[in-house]
C-alpha atoms as one frame of an Amber mdcrd trajectory, in Angstrom:
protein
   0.000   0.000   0.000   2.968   2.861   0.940   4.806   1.895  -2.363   7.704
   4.455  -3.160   6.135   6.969  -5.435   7.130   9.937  -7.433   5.736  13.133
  -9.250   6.747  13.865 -12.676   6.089  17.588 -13.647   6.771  20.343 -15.757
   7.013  23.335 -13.766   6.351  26.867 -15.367   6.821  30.015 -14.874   5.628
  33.002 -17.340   7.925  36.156 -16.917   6.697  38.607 -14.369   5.367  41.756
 -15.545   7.368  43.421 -12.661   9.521  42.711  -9.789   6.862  42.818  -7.383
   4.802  39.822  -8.388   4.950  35.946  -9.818   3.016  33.025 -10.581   4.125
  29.262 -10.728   1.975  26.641 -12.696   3.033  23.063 -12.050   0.591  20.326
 -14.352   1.332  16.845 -14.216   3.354  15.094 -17.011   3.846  11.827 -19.567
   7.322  11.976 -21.299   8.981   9.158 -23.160  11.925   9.623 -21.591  10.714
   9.029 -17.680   8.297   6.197 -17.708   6.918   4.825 -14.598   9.426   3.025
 -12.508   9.164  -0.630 -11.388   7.614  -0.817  -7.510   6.764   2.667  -7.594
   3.472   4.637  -8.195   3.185   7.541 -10.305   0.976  10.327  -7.959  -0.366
  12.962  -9.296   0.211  16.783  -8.430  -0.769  19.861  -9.459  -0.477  23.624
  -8.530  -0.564  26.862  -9.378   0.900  29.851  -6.929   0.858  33.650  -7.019
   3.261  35.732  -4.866   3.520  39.265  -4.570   5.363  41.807  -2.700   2.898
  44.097  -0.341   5.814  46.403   0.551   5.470  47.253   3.722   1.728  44.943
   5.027   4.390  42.301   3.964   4.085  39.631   1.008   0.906  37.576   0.068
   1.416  33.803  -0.907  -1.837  32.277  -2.790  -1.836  29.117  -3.715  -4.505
  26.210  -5.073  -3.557  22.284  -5.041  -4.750  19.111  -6.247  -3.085  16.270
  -5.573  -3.329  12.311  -5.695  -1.085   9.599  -4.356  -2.960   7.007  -6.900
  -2.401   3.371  -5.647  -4.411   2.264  -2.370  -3.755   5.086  -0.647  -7.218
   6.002   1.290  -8.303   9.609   0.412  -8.833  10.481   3.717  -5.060   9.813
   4.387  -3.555  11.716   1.700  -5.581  14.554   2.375  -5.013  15.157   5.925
  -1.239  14.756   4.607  -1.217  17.579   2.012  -1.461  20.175   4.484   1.481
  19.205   5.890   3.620  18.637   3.101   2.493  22.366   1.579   3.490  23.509
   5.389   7.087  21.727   4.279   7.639  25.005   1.220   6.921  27.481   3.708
  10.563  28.082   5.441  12.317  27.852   1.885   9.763  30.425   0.657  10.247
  32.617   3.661  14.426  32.072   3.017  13.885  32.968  -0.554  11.251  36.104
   0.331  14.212  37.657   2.696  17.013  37.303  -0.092  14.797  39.461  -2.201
  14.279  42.088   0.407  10.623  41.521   0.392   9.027  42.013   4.445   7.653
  38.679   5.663
């Protein structure tokens, strides 16, 4: 049931129309070149995040997730674990935030 799994995406990221403001789109992915690997599951995962820089109230971080373990994985158990795992970017994206200069 708690097979090793993995995520293939593309990740993208359209060029900002300022400094002030992003947005990251990740959509799962097939490629020839990374088929599914023997004992492993192929999850699904999807996302797409806007940041921008509220100068001095700070910086705003919206994001919206879908995301699937696939296999025999109850739903109930993967998503009481997604909040957690989200919870996992937040210290990089605060480290990354502070590099810019942006208030947290």
């Amino acid at each position: 049931m708690f097979s090793d799994r993995d995520f293939l995406i593309a990740v993208y990221t359209p060029t900002p129309k300022d400094d002030k403001t992003f947005i990251v789109i990740s959509r799962p992915v097939l490629h020839p070149h990374a088929p599914p690997q023997p004992h492993h599951t192929r999850g699904i995962y999807e996302s797409i995040e806007f940041v921008r820089d509220l100068g001095e109230e700070g910086c705003e971080w919206l994001m919206a997730t879908a995301s699937s373990p696939e296999g025999n994985i109850p739903a109930w158990v993967s998503e009481r674990a997604i909040p957690g795992q989200i919870s996992n970017d937040v210290p990089a994206f605060l480290k990354w935030t502070e590099k810019k200069g942006w208030k947290q």
